[in-house]
N, CA, C and O atoms as CSV, one atom per row, in Angstrom:
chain,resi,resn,atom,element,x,y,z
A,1,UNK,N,N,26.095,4.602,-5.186
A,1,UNK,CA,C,24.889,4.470,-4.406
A,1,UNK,C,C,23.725,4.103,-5.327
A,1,UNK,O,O,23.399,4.785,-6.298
A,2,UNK,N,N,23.248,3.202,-5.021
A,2,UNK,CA,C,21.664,2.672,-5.544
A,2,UNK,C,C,20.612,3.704,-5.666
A,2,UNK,O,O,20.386,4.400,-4.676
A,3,UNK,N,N,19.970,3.885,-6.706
A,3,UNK,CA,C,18.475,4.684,-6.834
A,3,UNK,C,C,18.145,4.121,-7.282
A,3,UNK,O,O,18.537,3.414,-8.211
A,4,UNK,N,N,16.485,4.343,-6.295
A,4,UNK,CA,C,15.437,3.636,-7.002
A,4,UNK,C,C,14.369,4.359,-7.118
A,4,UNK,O,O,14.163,5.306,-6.358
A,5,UNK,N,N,13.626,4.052,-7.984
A,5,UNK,CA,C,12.134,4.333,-8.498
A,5,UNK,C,C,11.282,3.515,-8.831
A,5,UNK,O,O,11.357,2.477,-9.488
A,6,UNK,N,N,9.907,4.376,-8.019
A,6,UNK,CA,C,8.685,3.519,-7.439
A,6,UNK,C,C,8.384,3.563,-9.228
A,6,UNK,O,O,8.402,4.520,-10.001
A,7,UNK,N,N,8.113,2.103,-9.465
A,7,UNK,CA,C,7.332,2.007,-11.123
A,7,UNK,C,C,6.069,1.751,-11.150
A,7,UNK,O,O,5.359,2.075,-12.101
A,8,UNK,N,N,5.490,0.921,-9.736
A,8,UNK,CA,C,4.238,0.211,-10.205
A,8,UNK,C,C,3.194,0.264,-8.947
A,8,UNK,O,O,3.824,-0.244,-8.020
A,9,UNK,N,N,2.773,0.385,-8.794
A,9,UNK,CA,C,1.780,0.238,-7.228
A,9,UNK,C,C,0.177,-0.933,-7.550
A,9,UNK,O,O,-0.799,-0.515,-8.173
A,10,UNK,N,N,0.243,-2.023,-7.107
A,10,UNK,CA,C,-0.713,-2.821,-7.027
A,10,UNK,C,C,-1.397,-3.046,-5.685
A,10,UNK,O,O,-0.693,-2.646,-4.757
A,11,UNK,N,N,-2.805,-3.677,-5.232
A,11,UNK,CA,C,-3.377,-3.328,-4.386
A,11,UNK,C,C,-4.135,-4.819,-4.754
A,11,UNK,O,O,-4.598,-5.151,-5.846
A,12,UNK,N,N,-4.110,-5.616,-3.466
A,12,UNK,CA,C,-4.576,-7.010,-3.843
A,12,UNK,C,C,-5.025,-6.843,-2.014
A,12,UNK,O,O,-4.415,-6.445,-1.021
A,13,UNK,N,N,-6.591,-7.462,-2.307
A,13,UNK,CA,C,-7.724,-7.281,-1.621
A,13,UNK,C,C,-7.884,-8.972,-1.087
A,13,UNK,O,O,-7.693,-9.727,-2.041
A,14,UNK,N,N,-8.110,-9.518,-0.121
A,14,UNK,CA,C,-8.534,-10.558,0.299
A,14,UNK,C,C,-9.382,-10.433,1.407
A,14,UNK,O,O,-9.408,-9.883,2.508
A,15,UNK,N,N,-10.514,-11.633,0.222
A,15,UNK,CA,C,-12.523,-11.774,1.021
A,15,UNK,C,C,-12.181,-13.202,1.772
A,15,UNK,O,O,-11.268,-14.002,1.567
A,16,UNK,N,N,-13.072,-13.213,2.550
A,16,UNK,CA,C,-13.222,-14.953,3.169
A,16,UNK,C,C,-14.549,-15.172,2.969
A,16,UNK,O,O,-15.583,-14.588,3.292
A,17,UNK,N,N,-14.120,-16.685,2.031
A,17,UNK,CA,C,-16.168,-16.954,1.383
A,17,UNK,C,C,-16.120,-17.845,2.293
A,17,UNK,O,O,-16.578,-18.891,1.834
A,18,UNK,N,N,-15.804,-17.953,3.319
A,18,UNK,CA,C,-16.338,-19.269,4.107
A,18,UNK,C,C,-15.040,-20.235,4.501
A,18,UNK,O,O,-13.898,-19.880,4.212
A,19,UNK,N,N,-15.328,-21.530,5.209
A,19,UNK,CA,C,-14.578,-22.164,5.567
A,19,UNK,C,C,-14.489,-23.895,4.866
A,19,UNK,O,O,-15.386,-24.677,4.550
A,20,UNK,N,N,-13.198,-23.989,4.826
A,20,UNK,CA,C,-13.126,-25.513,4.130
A,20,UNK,C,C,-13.466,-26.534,4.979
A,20,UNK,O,O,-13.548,-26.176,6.154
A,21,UNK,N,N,-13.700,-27.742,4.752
A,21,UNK,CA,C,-14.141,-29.041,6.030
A,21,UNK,C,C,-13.313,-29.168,7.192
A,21,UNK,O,O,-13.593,-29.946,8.105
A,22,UNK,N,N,-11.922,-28.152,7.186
A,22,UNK,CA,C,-10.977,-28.637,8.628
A,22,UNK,C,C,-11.599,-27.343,9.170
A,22,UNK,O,O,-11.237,-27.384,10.345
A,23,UNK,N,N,-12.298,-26.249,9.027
A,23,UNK,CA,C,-12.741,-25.126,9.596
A,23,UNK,C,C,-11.683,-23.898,9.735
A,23,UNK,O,O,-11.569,-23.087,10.654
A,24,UNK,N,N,-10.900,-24.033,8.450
A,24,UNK,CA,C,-9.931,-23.208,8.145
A,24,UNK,C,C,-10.461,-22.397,6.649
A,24,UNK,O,O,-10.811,-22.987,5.627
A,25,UNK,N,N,-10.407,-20.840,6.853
A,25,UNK,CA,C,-10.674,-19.730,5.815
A,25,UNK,C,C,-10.704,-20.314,4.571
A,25,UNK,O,O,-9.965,-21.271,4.344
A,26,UNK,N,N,-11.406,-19.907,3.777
A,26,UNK,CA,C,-11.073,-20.099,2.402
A,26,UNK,C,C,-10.897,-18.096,1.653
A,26,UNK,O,O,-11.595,-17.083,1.588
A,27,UNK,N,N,-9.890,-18.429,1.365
A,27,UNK,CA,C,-9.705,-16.936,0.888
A,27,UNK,C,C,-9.520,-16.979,-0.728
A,27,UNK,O,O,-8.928,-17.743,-1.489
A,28,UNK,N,N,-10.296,-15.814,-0.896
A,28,UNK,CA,C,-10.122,-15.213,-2.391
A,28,UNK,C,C,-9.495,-13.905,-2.623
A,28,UNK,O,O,-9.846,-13.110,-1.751
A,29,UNK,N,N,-8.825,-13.482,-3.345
A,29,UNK,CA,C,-8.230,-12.569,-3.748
A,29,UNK,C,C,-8.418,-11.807,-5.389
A,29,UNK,O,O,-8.604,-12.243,-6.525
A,30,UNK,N,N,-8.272,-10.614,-4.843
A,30,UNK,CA,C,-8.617,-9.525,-6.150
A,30,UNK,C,C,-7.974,-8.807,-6.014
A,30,UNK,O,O,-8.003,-8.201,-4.944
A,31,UNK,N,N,-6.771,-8.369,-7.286
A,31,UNK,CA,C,-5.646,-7.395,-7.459
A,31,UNK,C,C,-5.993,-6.267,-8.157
A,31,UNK,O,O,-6.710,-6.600,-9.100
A,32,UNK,N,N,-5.847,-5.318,-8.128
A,32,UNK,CA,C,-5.956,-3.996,-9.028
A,32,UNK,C,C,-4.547,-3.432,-9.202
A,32,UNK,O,O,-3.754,-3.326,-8.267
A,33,UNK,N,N,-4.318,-3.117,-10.324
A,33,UNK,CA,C,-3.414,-2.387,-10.914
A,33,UNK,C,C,-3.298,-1.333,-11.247
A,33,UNK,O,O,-4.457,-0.990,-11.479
A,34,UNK,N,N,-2.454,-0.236,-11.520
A,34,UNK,CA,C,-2.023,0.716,-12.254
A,34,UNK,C,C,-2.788,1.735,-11.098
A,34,UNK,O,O,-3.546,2.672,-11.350
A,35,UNK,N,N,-2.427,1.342,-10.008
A,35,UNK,CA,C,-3.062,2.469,-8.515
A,35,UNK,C,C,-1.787,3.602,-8.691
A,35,UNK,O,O,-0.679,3.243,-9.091
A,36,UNK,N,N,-2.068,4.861,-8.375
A,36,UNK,CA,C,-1.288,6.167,-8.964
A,36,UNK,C,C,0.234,5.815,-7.636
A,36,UNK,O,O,-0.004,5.674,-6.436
A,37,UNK,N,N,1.201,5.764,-8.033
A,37,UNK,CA,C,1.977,5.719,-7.155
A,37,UNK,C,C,2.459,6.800,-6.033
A,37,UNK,O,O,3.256,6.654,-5.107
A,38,UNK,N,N,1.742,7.873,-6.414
A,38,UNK,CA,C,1.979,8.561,-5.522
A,38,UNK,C,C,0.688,8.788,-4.014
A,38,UNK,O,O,0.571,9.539,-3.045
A,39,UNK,N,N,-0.147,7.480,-4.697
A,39,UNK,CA,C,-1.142,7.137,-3.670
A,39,UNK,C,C,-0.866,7.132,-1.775
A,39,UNK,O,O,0.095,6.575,-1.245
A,40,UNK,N,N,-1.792,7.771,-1.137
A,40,UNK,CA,C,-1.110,7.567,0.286
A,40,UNK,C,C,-1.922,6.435,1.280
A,40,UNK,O,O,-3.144,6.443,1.427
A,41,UNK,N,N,-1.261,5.738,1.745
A,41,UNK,CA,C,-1.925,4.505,2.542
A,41,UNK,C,C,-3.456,4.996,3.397
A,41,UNK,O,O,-4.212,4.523,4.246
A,42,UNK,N,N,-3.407,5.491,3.065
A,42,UNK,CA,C,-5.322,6.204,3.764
A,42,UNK,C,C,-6.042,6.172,2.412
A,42,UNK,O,O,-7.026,5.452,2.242
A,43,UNK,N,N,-5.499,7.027,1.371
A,43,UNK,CA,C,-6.275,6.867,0.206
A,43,UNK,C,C,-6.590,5.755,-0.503
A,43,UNK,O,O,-7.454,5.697,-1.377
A,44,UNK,N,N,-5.533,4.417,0.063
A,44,UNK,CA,C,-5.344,3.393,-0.577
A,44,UNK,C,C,-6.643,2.326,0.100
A,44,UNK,O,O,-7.324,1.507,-0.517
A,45,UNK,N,N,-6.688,2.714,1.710
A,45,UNK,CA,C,-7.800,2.065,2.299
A,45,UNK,C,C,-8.908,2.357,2.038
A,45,UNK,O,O,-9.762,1.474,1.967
A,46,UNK,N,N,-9.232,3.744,1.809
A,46,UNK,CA,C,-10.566,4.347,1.745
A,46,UNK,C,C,-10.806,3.681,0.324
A,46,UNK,O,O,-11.816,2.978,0.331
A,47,UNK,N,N,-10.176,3.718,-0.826
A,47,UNK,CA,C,-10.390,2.915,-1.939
A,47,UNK,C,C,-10.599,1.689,-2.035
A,47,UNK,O,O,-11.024,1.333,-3.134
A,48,UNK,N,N,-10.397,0.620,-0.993
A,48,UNK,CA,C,-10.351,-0.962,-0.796
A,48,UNK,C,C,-11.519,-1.154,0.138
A,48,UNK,O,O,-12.443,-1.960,0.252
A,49,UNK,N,N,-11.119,-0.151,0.716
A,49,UNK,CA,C,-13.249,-0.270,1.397
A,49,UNK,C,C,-14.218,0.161,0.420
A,49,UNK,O,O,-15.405,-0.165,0.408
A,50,UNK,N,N,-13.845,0.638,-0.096
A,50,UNK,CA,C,-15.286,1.489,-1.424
A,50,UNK,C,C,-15.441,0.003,-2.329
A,50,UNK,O,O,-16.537,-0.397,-2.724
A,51,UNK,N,N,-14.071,-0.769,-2.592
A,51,UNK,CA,C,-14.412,-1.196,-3.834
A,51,UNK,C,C,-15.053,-2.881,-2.652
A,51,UNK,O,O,-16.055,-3.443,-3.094
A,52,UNK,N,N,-14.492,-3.415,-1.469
A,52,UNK,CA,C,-15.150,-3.607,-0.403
A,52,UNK,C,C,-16.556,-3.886,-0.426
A,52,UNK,O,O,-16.921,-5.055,-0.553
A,53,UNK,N,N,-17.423,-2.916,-0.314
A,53,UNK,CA,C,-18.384,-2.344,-0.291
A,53,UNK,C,C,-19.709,-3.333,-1.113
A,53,UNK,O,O,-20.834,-3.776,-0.885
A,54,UNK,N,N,-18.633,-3.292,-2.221
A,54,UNK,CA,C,-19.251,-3.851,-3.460
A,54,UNK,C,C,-19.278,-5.713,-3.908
A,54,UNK,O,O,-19.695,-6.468,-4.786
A,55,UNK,N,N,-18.528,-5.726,-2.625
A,55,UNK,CA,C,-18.361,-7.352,-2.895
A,55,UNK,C,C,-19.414,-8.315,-1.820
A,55,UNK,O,O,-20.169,-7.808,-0.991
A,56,UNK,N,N,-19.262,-9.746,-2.051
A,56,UNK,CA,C,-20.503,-9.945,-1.689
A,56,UNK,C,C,-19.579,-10.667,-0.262
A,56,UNK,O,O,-20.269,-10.858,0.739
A,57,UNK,N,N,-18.610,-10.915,-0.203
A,57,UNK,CA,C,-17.799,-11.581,1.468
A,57,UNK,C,C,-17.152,-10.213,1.780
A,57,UNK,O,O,-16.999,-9.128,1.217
A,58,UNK,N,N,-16.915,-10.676,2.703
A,58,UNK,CA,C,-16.524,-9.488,3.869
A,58,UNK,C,C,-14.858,-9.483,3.656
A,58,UNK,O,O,-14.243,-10.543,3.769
A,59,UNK,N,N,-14.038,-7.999,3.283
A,59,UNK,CA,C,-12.849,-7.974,3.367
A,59,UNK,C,C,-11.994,-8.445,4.316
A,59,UNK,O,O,-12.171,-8.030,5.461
A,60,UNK,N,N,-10.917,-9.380,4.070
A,60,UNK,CA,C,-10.155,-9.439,5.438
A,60,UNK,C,C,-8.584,-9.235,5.742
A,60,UNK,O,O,-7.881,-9.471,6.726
A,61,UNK,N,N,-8.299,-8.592,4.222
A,61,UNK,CA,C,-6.982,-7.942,4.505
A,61,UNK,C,C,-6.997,-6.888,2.807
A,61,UNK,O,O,-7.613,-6.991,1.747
A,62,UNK,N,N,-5.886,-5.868,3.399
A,62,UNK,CA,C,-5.125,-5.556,2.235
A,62,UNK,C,C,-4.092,-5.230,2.214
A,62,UNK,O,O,-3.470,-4.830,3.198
A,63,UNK,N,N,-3.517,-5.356,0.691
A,63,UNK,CA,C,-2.150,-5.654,0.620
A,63,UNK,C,C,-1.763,-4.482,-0.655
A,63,UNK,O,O,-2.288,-4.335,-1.759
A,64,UNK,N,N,-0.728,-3.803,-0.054
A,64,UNK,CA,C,-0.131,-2.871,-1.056
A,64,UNK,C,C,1.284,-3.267,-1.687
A,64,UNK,O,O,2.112,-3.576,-0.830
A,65,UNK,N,N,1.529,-3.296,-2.412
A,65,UNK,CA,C,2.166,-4.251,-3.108
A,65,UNK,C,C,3.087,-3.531,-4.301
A,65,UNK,O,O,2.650,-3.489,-5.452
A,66,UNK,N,N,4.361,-2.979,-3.964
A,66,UNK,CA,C,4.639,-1.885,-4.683
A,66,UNK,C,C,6.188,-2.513,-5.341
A,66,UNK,O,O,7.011,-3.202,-4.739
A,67,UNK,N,N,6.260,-1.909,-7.067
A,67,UNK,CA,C,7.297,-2.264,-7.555
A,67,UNK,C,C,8.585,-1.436,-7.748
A,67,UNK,O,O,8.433,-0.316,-8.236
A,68,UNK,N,N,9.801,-1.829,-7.438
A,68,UNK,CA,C,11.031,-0.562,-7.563
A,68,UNK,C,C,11.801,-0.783,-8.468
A,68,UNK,O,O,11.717,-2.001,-8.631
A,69,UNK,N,N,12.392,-0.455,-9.057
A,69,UNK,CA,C,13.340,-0.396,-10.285
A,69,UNK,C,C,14.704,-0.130,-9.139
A,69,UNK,O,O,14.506,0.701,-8.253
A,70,UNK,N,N,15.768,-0.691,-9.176
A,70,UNK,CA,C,16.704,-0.503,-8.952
A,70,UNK,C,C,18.194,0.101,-9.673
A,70,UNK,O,O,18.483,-0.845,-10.406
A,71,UNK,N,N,18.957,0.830,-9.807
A,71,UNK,CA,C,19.576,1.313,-10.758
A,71,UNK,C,C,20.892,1.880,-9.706
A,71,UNK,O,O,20.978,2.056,-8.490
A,72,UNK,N,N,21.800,2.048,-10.825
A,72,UNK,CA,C,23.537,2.837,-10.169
A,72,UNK,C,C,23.494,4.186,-10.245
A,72,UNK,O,O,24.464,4.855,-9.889
């Protein structure tokens, strides 16, 4: 049987600065790393709105983004 273990937890944030000439999003993205893996998806939002907060376009998604080690 397979075990695995959570190694890595990343957290990648996407703003919309506006729209390109066909009137389709232009999105930017900002990743953070080394988020505690034992982080819980509430703590993970309340943290992406804080850091959110601080940016100058308006959030329009987030993405939790987690790495596993696979092993026998």
């Amino acid at each position: 049987m397979a075990n695995e273990i959570l190694e890595a937890v990343t957290i990648r944030l996407e703003f919309e600065t506006g729209l390109d000439e066909k009137g389709m999003p232009i999105v930017k993205r900002k990743s953070f790393s080394n988020v505690k893996t034992d982080a819980t998806s509430d703590e993970i939002l309340q943290a992406s709105a804080t850091i959110a907060g601080l940016q100058l376009y308006p959030l329009s998604k987030v993405a939790q983004i987690e790495t596993t080690v696979l092993s026998h």
